[in-house]
N, C-alpha and C positions, 0 to 999 in steps of 0.2 A: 249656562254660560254660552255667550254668541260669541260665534267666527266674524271677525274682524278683518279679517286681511282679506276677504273678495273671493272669487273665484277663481282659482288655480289652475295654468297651461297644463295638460296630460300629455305625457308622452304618446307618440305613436305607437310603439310597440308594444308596451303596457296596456295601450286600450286597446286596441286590435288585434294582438297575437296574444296565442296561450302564455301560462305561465312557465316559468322553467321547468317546473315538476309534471308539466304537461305536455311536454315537447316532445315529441318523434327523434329517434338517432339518426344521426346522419347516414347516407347509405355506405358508405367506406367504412365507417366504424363500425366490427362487428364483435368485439370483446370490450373489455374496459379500456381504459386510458395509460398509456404508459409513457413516463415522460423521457424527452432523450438525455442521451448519458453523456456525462462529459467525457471520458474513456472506454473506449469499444472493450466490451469482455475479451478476456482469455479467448481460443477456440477450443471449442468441445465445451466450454461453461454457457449459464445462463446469464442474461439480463435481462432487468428489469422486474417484470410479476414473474419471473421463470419461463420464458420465450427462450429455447437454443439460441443461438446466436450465428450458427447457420443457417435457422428459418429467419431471421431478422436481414438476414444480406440476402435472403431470395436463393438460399443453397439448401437443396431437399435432405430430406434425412439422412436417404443413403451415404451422400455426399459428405454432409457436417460430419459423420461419424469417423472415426479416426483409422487407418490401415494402416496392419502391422506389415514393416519391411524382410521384405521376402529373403534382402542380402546380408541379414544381421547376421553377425559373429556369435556363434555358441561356445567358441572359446575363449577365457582369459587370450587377453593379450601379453605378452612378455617381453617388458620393458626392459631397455639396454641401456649403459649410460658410457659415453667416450671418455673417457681420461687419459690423461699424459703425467706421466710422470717427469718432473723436470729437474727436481733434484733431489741427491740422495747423502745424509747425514751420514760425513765420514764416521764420527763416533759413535753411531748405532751402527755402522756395516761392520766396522772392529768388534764392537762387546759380541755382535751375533757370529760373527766367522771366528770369535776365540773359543766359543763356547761349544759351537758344529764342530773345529778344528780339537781339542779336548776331547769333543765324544768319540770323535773319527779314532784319535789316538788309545782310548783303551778300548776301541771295538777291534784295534788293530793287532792289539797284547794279546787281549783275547783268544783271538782266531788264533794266533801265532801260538799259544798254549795247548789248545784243543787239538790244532794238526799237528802239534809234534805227538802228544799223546797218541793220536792213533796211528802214525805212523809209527812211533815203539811199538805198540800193540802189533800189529802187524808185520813186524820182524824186518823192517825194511834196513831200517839203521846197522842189524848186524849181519845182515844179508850183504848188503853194499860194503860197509866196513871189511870185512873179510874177502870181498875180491879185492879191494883197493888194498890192503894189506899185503895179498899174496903178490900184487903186482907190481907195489912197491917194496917188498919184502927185499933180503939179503941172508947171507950167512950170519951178517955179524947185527942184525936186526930184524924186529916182525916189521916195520914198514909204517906206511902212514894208519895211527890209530883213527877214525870216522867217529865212530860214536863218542868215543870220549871228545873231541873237538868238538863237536854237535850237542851236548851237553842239554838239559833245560834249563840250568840259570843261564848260559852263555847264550843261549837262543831268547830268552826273556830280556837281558841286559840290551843286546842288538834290537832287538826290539822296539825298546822303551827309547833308544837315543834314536829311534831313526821317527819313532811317533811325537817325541819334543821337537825335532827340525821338522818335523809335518806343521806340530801346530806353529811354529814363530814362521814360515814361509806364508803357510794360508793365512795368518793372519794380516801379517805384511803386504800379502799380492791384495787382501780382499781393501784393503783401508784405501793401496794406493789407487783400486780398479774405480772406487766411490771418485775419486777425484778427479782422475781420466772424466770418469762419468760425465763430471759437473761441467768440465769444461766442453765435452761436447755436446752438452744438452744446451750450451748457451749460445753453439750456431745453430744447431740443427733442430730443438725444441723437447730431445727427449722422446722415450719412448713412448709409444699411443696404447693404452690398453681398452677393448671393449669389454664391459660388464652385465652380466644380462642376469634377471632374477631364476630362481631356479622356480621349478613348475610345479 
């Protein structure tokens, strides 16, 4: 079969220089080829074939390498938080001051039982009753009786009615103190509480 179409222009470079496979590397290029990144790495990561990326910006090893801060905190920090209280629910302050106000009142029975008790024990009752007798004493009477007016139901009775005006007063001061409250939290803002976690 004959070539028809004539003799063919040859390139210059093709007939006169090597082939690509024969080519010397440039002087500058001294590893492989790596192409540029659209986005700079991280620092302290790699790009590209794995080149630091502190040797890519011309910063030596020592340098890219990361340094720990000498001024770090070794301890938790303990976080605080401001709050204000601004208002306060008359009828949650009632049910809790009726219910303190109740307990107050038979811690008050109580007591009030226990120290008569040992004060009988201890003779104090007909100690004291016996001078107050001789002193209010006469011919035509012993005088003022002590103990029997001192009595434990009569001491329990006084008791009980002075710990019912306990609770309907505290109950009453606590409901009305909630409302005070509200109205002066709505000039002055309430009180500021700081809170801080425990360690």
């Amino acid at each position: 079969m004959t070539d028809t179409r004539g003799p063919q222009p040859q390139y210059e470079g093709y007939a006169t220089g090597p082939l690509p496979g024969e080519r010397e590397p440039a002087p500058g290029q001294a590893g492989p080829y790596h192409p540029p990144q659209a986005y700079p790495s991280p620092p302290g990561g790699t790009q590209g074939g794995g080149r630091p990326y502190g040797a890519q910006q011309g910063v030596g090893p020592a340098q890219a390498a990361r340094k720990p801060r000498t001024g770090a905190r070794t301890t938790p920090r303990t976080r605080k938080a401001r709050l204000r209280v601004s208002k306060a629910d008359p009828w949650s302050v009632m049910k809790v001051s009726f219910l303190l106000s109740i307990a107050l009142g038979i811690c008050t029975v109580v007591a009030s039982a226990v120290l008569w008790m040992v004060m009988d024990a201890m003779g104090v009752f007909s100690t004291v009753g016996g001078t107050i007798s001789e002193a209010t004493g006469s011919n035509e009477g012993n005088g003022f009786d002590l103990q029997a007016f001192l009595s434990l139901p009569r001491v329990l009775i006084f008791t009980s009615v002075i710990a019912v005006i306990d609770v309907v007063l505290a109950t009453a001061l606590a409901t009305l103190g909630a409302f005070i409250y509200n109205l002066s939290a709505g000039f002055v803002g309430g009180v500021e509480l700081t809170l801080a976690e425990d360690e």
